[in-house]
C-alpha positions in Angstrom: 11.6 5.9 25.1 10.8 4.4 28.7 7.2 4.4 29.0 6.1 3.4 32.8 4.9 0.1 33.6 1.3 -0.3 34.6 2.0 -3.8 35.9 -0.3 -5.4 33.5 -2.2 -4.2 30.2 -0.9 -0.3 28.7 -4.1 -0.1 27.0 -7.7 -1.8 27.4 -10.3 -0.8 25.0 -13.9 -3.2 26.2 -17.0 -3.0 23.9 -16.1 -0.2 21.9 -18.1 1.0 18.9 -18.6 3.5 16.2 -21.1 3.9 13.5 -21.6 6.1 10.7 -24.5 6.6 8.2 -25.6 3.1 7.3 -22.6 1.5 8.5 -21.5 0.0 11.9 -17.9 0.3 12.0 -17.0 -1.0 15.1 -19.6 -2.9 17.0 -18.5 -3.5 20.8 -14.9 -4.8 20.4 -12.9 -5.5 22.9 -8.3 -5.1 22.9 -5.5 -5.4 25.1 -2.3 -4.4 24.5 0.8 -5.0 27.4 4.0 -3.1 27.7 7.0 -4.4 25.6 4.7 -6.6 23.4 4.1 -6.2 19.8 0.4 -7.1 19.0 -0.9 -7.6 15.6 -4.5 -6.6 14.9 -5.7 -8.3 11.4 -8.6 -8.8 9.4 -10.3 -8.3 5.7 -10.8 -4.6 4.6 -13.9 -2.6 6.0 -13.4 -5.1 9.4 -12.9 -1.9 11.6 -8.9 -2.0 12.1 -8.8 1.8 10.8 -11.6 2.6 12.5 -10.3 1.4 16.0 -6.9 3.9 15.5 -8.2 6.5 14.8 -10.2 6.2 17.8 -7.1 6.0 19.4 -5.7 8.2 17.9 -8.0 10.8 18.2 -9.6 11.3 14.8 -12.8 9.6 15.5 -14.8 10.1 19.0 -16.6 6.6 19.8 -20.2 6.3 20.4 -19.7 4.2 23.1 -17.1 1.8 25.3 -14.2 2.6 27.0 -10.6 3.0 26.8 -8.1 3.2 29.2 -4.2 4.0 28.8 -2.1 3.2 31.1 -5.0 2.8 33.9 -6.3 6.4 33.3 -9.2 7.0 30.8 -8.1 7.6 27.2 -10.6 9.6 25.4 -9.2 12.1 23.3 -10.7 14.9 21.5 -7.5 15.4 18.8 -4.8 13.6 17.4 -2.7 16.6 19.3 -4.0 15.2 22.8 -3.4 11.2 21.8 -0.2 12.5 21.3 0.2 14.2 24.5 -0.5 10.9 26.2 2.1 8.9 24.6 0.3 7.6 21.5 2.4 7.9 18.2 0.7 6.6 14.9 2.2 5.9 11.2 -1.1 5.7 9.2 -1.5 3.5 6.2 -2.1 7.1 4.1 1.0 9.3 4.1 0.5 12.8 5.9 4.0 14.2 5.1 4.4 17.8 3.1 5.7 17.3 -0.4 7.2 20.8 -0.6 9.4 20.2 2.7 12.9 18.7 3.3 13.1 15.2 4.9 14.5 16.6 7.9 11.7 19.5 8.3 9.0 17.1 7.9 10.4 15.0 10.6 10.6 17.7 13.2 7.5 19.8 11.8 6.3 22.0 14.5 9.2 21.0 17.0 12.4 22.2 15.2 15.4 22.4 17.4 16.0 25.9 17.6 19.1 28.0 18.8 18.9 31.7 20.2 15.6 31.9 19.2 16.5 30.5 15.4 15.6 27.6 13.7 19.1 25.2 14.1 19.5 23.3 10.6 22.3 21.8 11.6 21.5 20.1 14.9 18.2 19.4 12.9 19.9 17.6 10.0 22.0 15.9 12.3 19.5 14.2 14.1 17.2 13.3 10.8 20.6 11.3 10.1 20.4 9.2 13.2 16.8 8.5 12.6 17.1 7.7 9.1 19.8 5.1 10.1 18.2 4.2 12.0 14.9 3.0 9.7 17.9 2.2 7.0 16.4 4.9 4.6 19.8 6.1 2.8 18.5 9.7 1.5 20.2 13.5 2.4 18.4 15.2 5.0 17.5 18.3 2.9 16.0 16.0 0.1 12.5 17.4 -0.6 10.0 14.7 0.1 8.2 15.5 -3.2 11.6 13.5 -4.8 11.1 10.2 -2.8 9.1 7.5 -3.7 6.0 6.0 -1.6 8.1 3.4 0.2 10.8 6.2 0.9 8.2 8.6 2.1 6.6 5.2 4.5 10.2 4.9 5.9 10.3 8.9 6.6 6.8 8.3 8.4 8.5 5.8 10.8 11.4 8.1 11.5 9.2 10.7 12.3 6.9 8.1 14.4 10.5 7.2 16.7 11.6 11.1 17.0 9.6 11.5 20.2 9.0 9.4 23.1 5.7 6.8 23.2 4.0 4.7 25.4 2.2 3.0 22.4 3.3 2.5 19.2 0.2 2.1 16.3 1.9 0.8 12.8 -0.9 0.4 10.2 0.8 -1.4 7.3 4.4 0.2 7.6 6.0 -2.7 5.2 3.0 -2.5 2.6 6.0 -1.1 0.3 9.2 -2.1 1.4 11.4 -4.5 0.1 12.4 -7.7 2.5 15.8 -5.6 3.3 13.6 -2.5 4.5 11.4 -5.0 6.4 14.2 -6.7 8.1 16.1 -3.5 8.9 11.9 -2.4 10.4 11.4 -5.5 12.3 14.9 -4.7 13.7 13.4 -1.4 15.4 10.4 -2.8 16.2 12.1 -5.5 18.7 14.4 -3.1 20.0 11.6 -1.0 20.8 10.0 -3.8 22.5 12.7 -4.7 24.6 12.6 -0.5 26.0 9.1 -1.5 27.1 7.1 0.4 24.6 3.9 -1.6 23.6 3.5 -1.9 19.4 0.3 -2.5 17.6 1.6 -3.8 14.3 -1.3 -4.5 11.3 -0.4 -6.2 8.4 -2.1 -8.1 5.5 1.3 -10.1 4.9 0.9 -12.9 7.3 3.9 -14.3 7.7 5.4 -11.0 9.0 3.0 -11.9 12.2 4.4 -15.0 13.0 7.9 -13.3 12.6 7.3 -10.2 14.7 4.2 -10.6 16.6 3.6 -12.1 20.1 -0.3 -11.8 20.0 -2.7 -11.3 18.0 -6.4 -9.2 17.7 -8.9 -10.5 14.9 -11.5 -8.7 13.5 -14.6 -9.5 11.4 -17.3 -6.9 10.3 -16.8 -4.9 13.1 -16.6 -7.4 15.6 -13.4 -9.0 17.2 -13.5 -12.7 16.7 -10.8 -14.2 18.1 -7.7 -13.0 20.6 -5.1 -15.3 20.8 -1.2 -15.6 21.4 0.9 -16.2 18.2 2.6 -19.2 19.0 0.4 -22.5 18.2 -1.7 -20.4 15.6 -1.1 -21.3 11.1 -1.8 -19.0 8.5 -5.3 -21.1 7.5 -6.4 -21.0 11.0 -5.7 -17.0 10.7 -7.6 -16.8 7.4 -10.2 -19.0 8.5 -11.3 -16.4 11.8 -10.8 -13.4 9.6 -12.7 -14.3 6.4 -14.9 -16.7 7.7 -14.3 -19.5 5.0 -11.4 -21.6 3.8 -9.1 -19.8 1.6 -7.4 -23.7 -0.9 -4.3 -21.1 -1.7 -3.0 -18.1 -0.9 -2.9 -17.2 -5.2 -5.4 -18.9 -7.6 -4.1 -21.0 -10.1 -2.6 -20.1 -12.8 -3.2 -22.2 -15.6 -0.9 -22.4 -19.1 -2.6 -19.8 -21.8 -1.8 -20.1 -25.1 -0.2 -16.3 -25.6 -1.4 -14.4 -28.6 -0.1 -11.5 -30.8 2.3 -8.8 -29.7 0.4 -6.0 -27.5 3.1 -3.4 -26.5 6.6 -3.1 -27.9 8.9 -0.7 -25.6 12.3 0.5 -27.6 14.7 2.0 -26.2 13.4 3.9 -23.7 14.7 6.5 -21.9 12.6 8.1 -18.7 14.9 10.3 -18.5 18.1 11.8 -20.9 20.0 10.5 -18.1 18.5 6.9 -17.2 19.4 3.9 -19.7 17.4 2.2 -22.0 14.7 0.1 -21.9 12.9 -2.6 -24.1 10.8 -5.3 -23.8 7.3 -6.7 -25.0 4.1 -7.6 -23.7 1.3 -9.8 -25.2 -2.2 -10.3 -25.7 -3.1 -13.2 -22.7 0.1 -12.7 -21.2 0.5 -11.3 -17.1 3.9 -9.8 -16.9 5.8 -8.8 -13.5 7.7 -5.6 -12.9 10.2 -6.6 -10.2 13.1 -4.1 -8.9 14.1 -2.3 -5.2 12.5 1.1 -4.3 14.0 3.7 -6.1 15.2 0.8 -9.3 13.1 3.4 -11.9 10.3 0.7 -12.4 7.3 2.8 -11.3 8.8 5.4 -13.4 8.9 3.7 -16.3 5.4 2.5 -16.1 4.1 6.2 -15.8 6.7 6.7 -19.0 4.3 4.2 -20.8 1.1 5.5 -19.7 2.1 9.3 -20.8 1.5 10.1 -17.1 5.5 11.4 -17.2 7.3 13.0 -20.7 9.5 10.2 -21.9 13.0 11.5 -23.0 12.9 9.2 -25.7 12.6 6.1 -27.5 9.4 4.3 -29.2 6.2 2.7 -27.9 4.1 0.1 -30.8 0.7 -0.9 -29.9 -0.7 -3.7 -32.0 2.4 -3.0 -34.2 1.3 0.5 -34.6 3.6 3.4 -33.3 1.8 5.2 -30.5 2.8 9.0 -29.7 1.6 8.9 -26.4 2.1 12.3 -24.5 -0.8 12.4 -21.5 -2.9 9.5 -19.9 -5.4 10.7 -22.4 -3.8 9.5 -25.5 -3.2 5.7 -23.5 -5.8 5.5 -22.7 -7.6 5.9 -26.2 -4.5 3.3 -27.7 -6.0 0.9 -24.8 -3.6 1.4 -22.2 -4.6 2.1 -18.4 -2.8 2.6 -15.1 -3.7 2.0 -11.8 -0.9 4.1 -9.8 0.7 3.1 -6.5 -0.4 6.0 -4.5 -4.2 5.7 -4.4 -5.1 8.7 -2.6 -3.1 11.2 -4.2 -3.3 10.1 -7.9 -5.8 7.6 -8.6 -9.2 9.1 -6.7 -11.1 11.6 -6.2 -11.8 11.1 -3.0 -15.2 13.4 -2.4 -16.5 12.0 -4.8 -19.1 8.8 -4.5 -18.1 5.5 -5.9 -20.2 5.7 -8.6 -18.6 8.6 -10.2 -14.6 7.7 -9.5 -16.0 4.0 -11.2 -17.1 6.1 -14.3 -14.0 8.2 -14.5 -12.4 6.5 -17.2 -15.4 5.7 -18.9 -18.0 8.6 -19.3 -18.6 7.7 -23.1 -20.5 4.6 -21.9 -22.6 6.3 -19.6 -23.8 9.7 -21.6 -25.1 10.9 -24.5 -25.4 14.4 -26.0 -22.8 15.7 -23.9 -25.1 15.1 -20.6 -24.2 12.0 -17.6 -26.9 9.4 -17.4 -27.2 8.7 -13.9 -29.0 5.8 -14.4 -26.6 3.7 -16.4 -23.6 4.9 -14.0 -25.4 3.6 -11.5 -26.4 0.4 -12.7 -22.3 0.0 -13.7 -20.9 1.3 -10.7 -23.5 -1.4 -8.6 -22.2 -4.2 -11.0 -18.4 -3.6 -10.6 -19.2 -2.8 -6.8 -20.9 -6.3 -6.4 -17.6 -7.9 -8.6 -15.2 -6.4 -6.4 -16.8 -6.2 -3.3 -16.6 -3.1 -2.2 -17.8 -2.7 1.5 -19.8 0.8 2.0 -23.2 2.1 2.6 -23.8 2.6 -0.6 -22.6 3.4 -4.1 -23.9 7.2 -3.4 -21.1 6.9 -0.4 -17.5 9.1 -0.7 -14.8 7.4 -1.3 -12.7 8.9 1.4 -14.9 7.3 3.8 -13.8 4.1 2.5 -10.9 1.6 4.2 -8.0 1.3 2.0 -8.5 -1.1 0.6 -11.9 -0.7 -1.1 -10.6 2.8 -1.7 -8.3 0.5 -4.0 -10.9 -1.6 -5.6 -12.5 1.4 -6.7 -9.7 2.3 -8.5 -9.4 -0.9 -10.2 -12.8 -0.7 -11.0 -12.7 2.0 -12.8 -10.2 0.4 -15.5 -12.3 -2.5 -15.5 -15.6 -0.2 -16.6 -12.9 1.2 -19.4 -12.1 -1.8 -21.0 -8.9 -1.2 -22.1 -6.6 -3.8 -23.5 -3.3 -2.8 -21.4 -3.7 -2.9 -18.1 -0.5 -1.7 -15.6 -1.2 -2.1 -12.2 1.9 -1.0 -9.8 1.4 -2.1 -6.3 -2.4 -3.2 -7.0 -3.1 -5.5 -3.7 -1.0 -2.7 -1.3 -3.0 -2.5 1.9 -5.6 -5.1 0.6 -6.7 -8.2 2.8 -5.9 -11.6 2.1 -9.1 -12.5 1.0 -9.4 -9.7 -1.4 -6.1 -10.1 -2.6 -7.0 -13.3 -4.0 -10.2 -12.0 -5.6 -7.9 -9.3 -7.0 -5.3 -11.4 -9.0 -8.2 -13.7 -10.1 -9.8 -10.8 -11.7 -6.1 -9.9 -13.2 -6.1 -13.7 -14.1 -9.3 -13.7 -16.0 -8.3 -10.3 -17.8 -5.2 -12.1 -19.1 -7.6 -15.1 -20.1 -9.6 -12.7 -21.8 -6.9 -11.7 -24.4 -5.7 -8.6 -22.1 -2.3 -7.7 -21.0 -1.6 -7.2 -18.0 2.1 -5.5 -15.8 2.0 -5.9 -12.6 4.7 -3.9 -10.6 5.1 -5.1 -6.9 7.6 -5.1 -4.5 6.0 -8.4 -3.0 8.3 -11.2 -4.7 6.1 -13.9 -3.6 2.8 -12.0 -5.1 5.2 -11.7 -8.8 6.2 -15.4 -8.5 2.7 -16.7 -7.6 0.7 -14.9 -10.6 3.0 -13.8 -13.4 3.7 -15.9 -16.4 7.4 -13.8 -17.0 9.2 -11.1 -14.7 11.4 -8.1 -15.9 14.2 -7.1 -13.1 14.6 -3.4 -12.9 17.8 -2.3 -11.2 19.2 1.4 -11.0 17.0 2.3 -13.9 17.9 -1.0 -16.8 16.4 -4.2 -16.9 19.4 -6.5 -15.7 16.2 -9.9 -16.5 13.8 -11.7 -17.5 12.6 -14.3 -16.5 9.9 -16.9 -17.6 7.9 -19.1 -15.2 9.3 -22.3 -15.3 12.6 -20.5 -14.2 10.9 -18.4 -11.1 13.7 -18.6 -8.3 13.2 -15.8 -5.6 17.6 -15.6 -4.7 18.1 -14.9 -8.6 15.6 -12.3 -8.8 16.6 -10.6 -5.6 20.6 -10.4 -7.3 19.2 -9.5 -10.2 17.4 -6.3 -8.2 20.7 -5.4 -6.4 22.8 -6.3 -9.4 23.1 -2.6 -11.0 23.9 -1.1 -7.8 27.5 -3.1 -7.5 30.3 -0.7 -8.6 31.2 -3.0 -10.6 27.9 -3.8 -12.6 27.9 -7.0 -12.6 26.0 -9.8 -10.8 25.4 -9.8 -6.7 
């Protein structure tokens, strides 16, 4: 990659803006980016950091402003033609084909080819290299349908560094990798730096910016509020210029509940005939964590419980009663809910309006006779809108025209209109702003306080240790802990993650 030197900024963008029906996305803001510089761009969910790439990367045409690449004007009409001039993106929401191989979704559309043929082997061999070097340790020929979603965000930065770019756009690339992942990421990214090649890096973790970044964008409702270099800077200034108000803590407080009556008893659960067991309880008032590496069977389980996947076996009590759950239909009726890691693919509908993915889960409170009653959907969907702010035009708005994150509150929303009594939440603050992240595990907070259960998988060890009251360890498929509060130490649970993976079995 040896994009050419401009002798000062790759990219200027000045008072750019963008504005759909009843919303001003971006409203005249301003970025420059430099060769051989990584430059964060941060700020709270619906601030315009989507908006601005894909006006960059040509999936949205700008009402007005200008950019300029590399000194020429940058206005292009496709994502094809941002491309062409040296723009490569790894969205936030995956865009790899399912039914593929690793390798062919790598080098869709440009497979080396030999006499005329398609050549697998060259092709394999060079998906190798790139998966090295991104540190994802999968065949190849692996159908991407297999992986999980921080597998399949590692194969999206692989397929970002297969071709030669003058900018590099990375919208949340370590939203789902572990700290090993990140550090093997960050690793590329410098490298990459030092070849000249200019990064845009966003992230809601915001200590990965003062680790990677050299400068940094901030936008608020549209509007770029501050543009700053790195060093100097603190993570309350940060917070302060993107939210607009003092954040006390970066997790609310979590205050000692008095824990009630079992809720869930898992026994001896197998996902499948050939994982290991599993057991281990939940109660009423009670936030447990679901900690465990990419791959470590956690999210699988979690589906297991929800009837989302078939168990192979073993027995699931609710409220000391023995619950044959087979489909999400039969959790949810014993009060158990799950809000999925993948938003977009299994926990929306996304052209539908917000009202009607809030009421999802819930259409019993909001009909009669067999026929919807728009008028109490509505009134729900405003009230859980107004809870959770949700930034849109409107409830009556899609949801695919919402950010990511208040894609994600919707979601979320829609379990909190059902009511249940179990509520698993795997990755539930992925892609989601520091201000709404603390909004989010207050609400989980108050659920708890409220005499729900709550599991929280997460592959942010810091979000488990500052909101959980207990932490199960999943590694290669068992639970090798648990782990109460008072004994929270983030080196333990991290050897506890890798433990099962020794070929020996026992402790890192």
């Amino acid at each position: 990659m040896n994009p050419e030197s401009t002798g000062g900024a790759l990219l200027e963008v000045t008072g750019l803006t963008k504005r759909y029906p009843g919303v001003t996305a971006l409203d005249g803001v301003d970025l420059s980016v430099t060769a051989g510089e990584i430059h964060v761009l941060i700020g709270e969910n619906g601030a315009g950091k989507s908006t601005l790439v894909k006006c960059l990367a040509g999936l949205e045409q700008p009402d007005s402003g200008r950019m300029l690449l590399g000194g020429a004007e940058h206005r292009p009409g496709s994502a094809a033609a941002a491309l062409h001039a040296g723009i490569q993106v790894v969205h936030q929401e995956l865009a790899l084909l399912p039914a593929l191989t690793v390798a062919e979704n790598l080098f869709l559309q440009r497979m080396p080819r030999r006499f005329g043929i398609v050549d697998r082997r060259e092709m394999r061999r060079r998906a190798a290299v790139l998966l090295e070097q991104v540190g994802l340790e999968v065949a190849p020929d692996t159908p991407v349908g297999r992986l999980g979603i921080a597998q399949m965000q590692l194969v999206e930065i692989a397929k970002a560094l297969s071709t030669e770019c003058r900018l590099l756009i990375m919208d949340e690339p370590t939203a789902t990798l572990t700290p090993r992942e990140t550090a093997t990421l960050f690793k590329v990214m410098r490298r990459l730096r030092e070849e000249g090649v200019a990064i845009i890096f966003i992230s809601h973790h915001l200590d990965e910016i003062f680790e990677i970044g050299d400068r940094v964008t901030v936008l608020r409702n549209g509007t770029g509020v501050a543009a700053r270099e790195i060093a100097g800077l603190d993570i309350p200034g940060l917070v302060r210029m993107m939210v607009g108000r003092e954040l006390s803590a970066e997790y609310p407080p979590v205050t000692a509940r008095s824990l009630g009556a079992e809720l869930l008893r898992v026994r001896e659960l197998t996902v499948t005939p050939r994982t290991p067991p599993i057991s281990f309880t939940v109660r009423t008032g009670e936030v447990v964590g679901v900690a465990g590496l990419v791959g470590s069977g956690r999210t699988e389980a979690m589906r297991a419980i929800f009837g989302a996947d078939r168990a192979a076996g073993g027995a699931i009590t609710v409220r000391d009663n023995a619950a044959r759950i087979r489909n999400p239909r039969a959790a949810v009726r014993r009060g158990i809910s799950l809000l999925t890691e993948d938003r977009k693919a299994q926990g929306l509908v996304l052209d539908l309006s917000i009202a009607a993915n809030l009421s999802l889960a819930s259409l019993d409170k909001v009909s009669g006779l067999g026929l919807l009653r728009r008028g109490a959907e509505n009134a729900s969907a405003r009230a859980l809108s107004d809870t959770l702010r949700i930034k849109s035009s409107g409830i009556e708005q899609t949801v695919r025209a919402l950010s990511g994150g208040n894609q994600q509150k919707v979601v979320l929303g829609r379990w909190l209109a059902a009511d249940t009594d179990l509520l698993i939440v795997d990755e539930p603050t992925r892609g989601i702003d520091v201000g709404a992240r603390y909004e989010i595990h207050q609400l989980l907070l108050n659920l708890a306080d409220a005499g729900k259960g709550v599991l929280m998988v997460s592959s942010d060890l810091s979000e488990l240790i500052g909101v959980c009251d207990r932490i199960l360890v999943f590694s290669a498929g068992r639970i090798t802990g648990e782990i109460a509060r008072p004994d929270f130490d983030p080196e333990h649970i991290l050897n506890l993650a890798y433990s099962g993976y020794l070929k020996n079995g026992g402790a890192a």
